[in-house]
N, C-alpha and C positions, 0 to 999 in steps of 0.2 A: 439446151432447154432450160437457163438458168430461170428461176421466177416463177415456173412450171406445174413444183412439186414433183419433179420429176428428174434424176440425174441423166450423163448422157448415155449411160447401161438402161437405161429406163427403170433404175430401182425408185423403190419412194422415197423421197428426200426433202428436207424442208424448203418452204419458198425462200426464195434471195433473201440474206439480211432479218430473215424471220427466227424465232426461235423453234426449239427441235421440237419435233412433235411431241405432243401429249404437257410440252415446259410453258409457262405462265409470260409473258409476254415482256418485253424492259424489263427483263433480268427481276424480274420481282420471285418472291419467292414460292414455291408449291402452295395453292391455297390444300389446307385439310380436309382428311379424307372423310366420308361421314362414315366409314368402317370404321377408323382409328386411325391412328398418326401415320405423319412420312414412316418410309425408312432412312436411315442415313445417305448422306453421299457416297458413289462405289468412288474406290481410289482411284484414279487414272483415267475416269469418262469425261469426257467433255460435255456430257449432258449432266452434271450436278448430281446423278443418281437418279434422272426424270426419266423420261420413256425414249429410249432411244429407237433408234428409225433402222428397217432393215437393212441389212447387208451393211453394218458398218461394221469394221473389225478392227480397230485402233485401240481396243483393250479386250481381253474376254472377259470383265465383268458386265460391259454392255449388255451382251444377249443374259449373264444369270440374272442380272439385276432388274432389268426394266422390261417390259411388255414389248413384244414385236406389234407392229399395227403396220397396215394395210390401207390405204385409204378405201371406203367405203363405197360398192358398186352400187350401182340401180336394181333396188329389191324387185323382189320376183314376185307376182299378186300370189297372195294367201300369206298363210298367218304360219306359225309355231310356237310353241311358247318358249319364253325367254330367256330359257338354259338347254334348250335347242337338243341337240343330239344326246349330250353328256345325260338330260335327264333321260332320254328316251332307254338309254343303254342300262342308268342305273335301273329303274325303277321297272323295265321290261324284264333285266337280267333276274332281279329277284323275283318278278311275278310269274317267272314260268318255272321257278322253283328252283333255281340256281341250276337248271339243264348244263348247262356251259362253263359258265366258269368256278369254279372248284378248287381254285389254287389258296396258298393262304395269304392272308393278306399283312400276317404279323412278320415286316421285314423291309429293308429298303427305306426309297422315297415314296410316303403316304400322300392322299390327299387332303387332309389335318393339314399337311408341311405348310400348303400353299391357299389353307381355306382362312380369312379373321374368326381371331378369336371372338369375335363379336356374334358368332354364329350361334342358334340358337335349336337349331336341328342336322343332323345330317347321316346320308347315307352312301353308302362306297361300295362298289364293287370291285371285283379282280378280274381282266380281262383274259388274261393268256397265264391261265394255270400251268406245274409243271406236266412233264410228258405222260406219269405213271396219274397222275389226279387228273389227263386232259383224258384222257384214254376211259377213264371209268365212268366218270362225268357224261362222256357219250354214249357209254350202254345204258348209261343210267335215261338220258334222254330220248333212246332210240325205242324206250320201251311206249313212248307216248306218239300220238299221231301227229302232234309238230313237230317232233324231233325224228320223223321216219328219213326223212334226207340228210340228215349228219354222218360225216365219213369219219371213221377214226385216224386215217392217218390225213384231215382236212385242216382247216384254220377252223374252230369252233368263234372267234370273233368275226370271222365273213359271215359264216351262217348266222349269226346275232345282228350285224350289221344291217345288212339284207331283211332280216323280217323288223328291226326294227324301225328303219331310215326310208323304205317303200312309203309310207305317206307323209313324209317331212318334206315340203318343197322347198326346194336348195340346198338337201345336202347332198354330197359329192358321192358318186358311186364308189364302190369297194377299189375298184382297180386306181383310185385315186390316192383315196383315205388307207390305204393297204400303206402306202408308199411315208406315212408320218405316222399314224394310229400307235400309242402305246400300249402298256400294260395293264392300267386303272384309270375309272371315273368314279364324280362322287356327284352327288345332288347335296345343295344346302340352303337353309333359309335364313338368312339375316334380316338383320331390324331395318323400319322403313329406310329410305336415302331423308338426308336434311328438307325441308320444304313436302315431303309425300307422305301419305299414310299405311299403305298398303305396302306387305314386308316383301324384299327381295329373294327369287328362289335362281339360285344360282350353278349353273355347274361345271366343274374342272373334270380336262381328259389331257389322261400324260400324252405327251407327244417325242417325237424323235427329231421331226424338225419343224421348228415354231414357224421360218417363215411362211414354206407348204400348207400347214394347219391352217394362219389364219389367210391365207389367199382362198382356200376351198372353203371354208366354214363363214368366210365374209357374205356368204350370196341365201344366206340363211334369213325368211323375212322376220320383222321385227327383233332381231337377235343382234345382239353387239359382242363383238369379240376382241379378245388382247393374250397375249402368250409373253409368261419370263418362267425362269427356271427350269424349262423341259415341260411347262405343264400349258394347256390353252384354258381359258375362263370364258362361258359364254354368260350372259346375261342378258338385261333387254335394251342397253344402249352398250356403244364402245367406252363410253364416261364411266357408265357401271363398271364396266368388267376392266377398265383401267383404276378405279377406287378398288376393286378385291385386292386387286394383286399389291396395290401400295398399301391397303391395308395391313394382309397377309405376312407379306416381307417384314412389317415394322411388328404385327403381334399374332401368330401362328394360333391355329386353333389347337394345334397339339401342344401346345405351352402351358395350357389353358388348365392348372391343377384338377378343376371338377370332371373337366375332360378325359382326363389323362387315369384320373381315379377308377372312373366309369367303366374304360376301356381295359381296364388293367383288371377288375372284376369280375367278368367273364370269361376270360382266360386266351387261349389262344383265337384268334379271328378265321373265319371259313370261307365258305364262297362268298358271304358280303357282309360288313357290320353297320349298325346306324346308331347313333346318339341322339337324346335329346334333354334339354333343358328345361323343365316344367314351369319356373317361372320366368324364366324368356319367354318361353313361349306364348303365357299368358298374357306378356307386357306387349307384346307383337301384337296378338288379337286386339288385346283392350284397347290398342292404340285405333286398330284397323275397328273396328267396330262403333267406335264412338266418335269417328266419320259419318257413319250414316245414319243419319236423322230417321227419326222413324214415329212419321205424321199421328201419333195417337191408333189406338186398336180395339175394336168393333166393341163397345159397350162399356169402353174404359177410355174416356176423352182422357187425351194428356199425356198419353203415357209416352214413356219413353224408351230406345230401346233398349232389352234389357242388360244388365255387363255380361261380357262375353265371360267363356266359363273359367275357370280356373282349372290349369294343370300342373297337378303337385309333384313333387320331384322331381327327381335326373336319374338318366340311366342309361343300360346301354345294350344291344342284342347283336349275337350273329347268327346267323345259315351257315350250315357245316356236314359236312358228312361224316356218320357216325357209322361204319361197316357201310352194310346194305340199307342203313338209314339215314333219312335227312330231318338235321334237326333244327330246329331254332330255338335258341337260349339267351334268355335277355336276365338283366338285375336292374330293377330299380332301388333307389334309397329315396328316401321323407317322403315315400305313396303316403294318405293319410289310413292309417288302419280299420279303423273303425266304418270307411264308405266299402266294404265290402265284407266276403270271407276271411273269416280268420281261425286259426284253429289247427292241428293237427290229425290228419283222418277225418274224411266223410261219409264211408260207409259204402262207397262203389262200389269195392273189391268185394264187400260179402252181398252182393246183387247174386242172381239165378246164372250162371255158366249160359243160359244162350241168352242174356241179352245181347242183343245187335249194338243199341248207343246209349250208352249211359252217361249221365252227367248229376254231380258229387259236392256238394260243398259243405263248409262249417262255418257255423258263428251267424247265419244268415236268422236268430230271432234277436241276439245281442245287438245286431248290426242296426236292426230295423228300428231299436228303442231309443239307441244313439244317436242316430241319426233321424229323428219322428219329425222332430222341429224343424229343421234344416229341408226335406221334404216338403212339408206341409208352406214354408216360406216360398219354395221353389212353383208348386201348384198356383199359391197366390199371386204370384208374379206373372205366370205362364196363361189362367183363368180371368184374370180381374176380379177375384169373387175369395172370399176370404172362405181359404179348404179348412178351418176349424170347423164351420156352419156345416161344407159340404159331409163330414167327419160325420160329424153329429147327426144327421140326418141317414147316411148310410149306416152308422152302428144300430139308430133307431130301429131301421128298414130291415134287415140282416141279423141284429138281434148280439153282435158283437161288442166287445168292450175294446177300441182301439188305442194303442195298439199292440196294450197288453197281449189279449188272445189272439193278435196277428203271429207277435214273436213267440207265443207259445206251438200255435199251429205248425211254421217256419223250423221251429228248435235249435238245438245247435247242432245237428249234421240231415242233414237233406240228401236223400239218391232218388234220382228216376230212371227207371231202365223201359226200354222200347223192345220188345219183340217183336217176334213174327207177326202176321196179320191172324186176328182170329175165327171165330168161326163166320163173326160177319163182313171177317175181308178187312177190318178198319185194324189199324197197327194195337199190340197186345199193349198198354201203357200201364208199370208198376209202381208206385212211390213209397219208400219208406224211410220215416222221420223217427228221430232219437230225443225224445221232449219229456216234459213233464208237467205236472200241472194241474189243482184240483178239481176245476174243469176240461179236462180233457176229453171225457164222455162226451160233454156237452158237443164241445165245437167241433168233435168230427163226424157227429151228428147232422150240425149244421152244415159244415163242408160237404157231406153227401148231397145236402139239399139244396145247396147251392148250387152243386153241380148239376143233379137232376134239373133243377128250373131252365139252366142254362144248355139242357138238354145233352149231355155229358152223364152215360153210365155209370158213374162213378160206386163202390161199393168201397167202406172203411170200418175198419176195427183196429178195437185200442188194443195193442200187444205188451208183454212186458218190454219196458223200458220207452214206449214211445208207440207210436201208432204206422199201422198200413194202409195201403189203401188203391185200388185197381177198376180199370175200366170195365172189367169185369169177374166174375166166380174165376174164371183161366188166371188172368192176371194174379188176381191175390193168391189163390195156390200158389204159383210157381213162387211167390216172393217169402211163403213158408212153409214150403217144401223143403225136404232136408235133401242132400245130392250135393253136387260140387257146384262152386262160387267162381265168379269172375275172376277171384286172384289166382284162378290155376290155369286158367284160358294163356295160353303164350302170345296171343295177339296184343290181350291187354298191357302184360308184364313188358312186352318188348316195347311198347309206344306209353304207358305211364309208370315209369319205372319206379317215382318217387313219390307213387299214389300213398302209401301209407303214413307219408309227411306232410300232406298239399291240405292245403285248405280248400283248392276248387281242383276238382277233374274233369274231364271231358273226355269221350272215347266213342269210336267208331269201327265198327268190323264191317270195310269196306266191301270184303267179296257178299260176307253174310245177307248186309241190305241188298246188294246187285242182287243174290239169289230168289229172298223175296221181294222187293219190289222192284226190279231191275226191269220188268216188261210192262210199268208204268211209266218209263224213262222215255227221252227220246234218244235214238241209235247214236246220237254225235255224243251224246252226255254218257251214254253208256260204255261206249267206247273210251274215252278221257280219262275214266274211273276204272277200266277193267284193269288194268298195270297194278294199283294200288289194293294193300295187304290193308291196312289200319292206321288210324289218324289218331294220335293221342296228346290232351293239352294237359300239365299241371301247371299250378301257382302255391309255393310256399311261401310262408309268412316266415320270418323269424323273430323275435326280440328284440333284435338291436335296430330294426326298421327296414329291412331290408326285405325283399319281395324279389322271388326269381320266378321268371316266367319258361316253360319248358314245352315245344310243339315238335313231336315225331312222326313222322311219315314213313313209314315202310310199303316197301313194295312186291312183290308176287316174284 
């Protein structure tokens, strides 16, 4: 079948006289990859270090070195997106809350090993946790209605497979993918390709054997595939996902010192980690965004559209099991400080013992002052209509001095707590703020009557140190009433354990709300929710710029 593409095993093999697959033609050299450079040449291949062609074994650095390929079957009608299965596994695996896989991920061959450094986000999970983490993992998921058919002594990557690849047309049933499927996938986004604007999202799954992988993941529509190292690359052409991997091989994303910082920050990795790049990321959008022209907008001829936003720092997070809880723990570093909370202590913990949800911050009148201008540019950008005039007109109206008496109102620690439903059924809402200010009469005067217009019960008075204030006489009692405080509730304690360092909180007594408003729900959402004890978010600031992010779920 010499001239074919075809040897007489019927492996695939280059045409007569042609160069090896994936090699540049009259011996000329790899043209550059638009991830980054070659890699070197492997010693002893006869393919230069290029893509060698399957079933060749004349060296074993063939298959570490170069991409298995496949030639390319007749797609199947419909679509997937471009990183095919691998995203389907990553981004499914974390969204049902790491059910499944629960192993850790700090160990081995990563997929950093085989992603370009050039990457600008990404995420990973761990498919086949050990025995004693696969085992808990599944009570832990069997306590939810999609995890009711999980076996413990079963494969938890077939059960993941299966719900995630059911609407993927062309991927390979489990009793296929059983037969190559590794340990780990990652999803990742890199910068556009040379000539495009729109950034690549790309994704690697280890495999056991490359040529299997890419024969069954070849029939994936719009998806391109290529396999070196033990690992397969999908993307949205085979060109793609043969530039990752030569990327990859020449400059690792784990090489990648910000990277490598990031991940080492956090500590040990759980059931999945992700990275990201804030000004990559930014340089991606802006790229991708000032692509599309944007013909002028309704009362403001000319305009153009506006730059995409900016995202400040790097940093890095995982999903983990902490006991009977599941946590997620991120660090970023150069967040900018001042576009948010900052502070030590918000004031949750000394909220009424039955609030249901409370949520806590600090620094939010500091924040507001700092950032006045930067805002106000933002409105005029977004309005066409210059927001100093609009300012001016609503301080007029409202009777405020902005945005002095904003960030006085604001202060520097904020709690609102949610209770029970009152006597008219509507949820009990508490707020109490730590301010000062020798208008302070005034504007919580004003804020009552704001609310009132806005048809909002609202009832405030100035306390020492700051003011209260409540949807109703119920409300403001309970918020000072003496009795016991939120920090002694265990629900809280166990899901915000680092509330008296955070500058923002967030907290939820899951069963509490099912109890009162649980038969306003509908039976499927009630159900989903009934397993879960308490949801709890902090965010610390520290000094050296550093920002850690902290979300705990505990369950029943």
């Amino acid at each position: 079948m010499s001239g074919t593409g075809w040897d007489e095993q019927g492996e695939n093999a280059p045409p007569a006289g042609g160069p090896a697959w994936g090699a540049p033609a009259g011996g000329q050299p790899f043209p550059p990859s638009p991830y980054g450079g070659a890699p070197a040449p492997s010693a002893g291949s006869p393919y230069g270090g290029g893509y060698a062609p399957p079933g060749y074994a004349g060296a074993a650095e063939t298959l570490t070195h170069g991409p298995t390929l496949l030639p390319a079957p007749r797609r199947r009608r419909g679509a997937v997106v471009a990183a095919g299965v691998a995203a389907a596994l990553v981004v499914g695996g974390v969204g049902v809350g790491g059910y499944v896989a629960t192993g850790l991920l700090g160990g081995g061959d990563q997929p950093e090993d085989h992603l370009p450094a050039s990457a600008v986000a990404m995420v990973k999970l761990d498919l086949d946790p050990s025995a004693g983490q696969k085992i808990d993992a599944i009570r832990f998921a069997r306590k939810f209605p999609g995890g009711k058919d999980l076996r413990e002594d079963g494969d938890p990557r077939e059960w993941m497979w299966d719900k995630l690849t059911k609407d993927v047309e062309g991927a390979p049933p489990w009793s296929r993918a059983s037969a190559w499927i590794g340990d780990r996938a990652a999803l990742a986004v890199l910068p556009a390709a040379a000539g495009a604007t729109d950034p690549e999202v790309v994704g690697v799954l280890a495999v056991t054997d490359e040529k299997a992988a890419v024969a069954d993941m070849a029939s994936l529509e719009n998806a391109g595939v290529a396999a070196a190292d033990g690992w397969l690359v999908l993307a949205r052409t085979d060109a793609a996902a043969r530039a990752v991997v030569t990327a990859a091989q020449a400059a690792p994303l784990a090489d990648a010192k910000t990277f490598s910082e990031d991940l080492d920050r956090i500590g040990e990795d759980g059931v999945a980690a992700a990275w990201f790049d804030g000004p990559g990321i930014s340089a991606v959008a802006s790229a991708s965004a000032s692509s599309q022209a944007l013909g002028g907008l309704p009362g403001c001829a000319g305009a153009t559209a506006p730059a995409a936003p900016r995202v400040p720092g790097h940093g890095a997070m995982t999903l983990r099991f902490d006991g009977a809880s599941l946590e997620l723990f991120g660090s970023v570093v150069g967040a900018d400080p001042a576009a948010g909370a900052s502070g030590a202590g918000t004031g949750i913990e000394a909220l009424p013992a039955g609030t249901l949800a409370g949520i806590g911050a600090a620094g939010l009148g500091p924040a507001v002052t700092k950032q006045w201008d930067q805002m106000l540019a933002q409105v005029s950008a977004a309005t066409c209509e210059d927001a100093a005039d609009l300012v001016d007109i609503a301080s007029t109206t409202v009777g405020l001095d902005l945005p002095g008496d904003l960030a006085t109102l604001l202060g520097d620690t904020a709690a609102v707590s949610v209770g029970g439903p009152g006597a008219d059924g509507t949820p009990s809402v508490g707020l109490e703020v730590t301010t000062s200010g020798a208008r302070l009469g005034d504007l919580v005067d004003t804020l009552s009557g704001l609310a009132s217009d806005a048809g909002v019960p609202l009832t405030a008075k100035v306390v020492d140190g700051g003011y209260v204030a409540g949807t109703g006489p119920e409300a403001l009692a309970a918020l000072e009433a003496p009795g016991a405080r939120l920090a002694s509730v265990p629900e809280f304690s166990d899901v915000a354990p680092d509330a008296g360092a955070a500058a923002f909180v967030a907290f939820a007594d899951v069963q509490g709300l099912l109890t009162a408003y649980g038969d306003t729900m509908p039976a499927g959402a009630r159900a989903d929710l009934a397993p879960l004890a308490a949801l709890g978010v902090t965010v610390v600031v520290t000094g050296d710029g550093e920002q850690t992010l902290r979300a705990r779920l505990t369950t029943r």
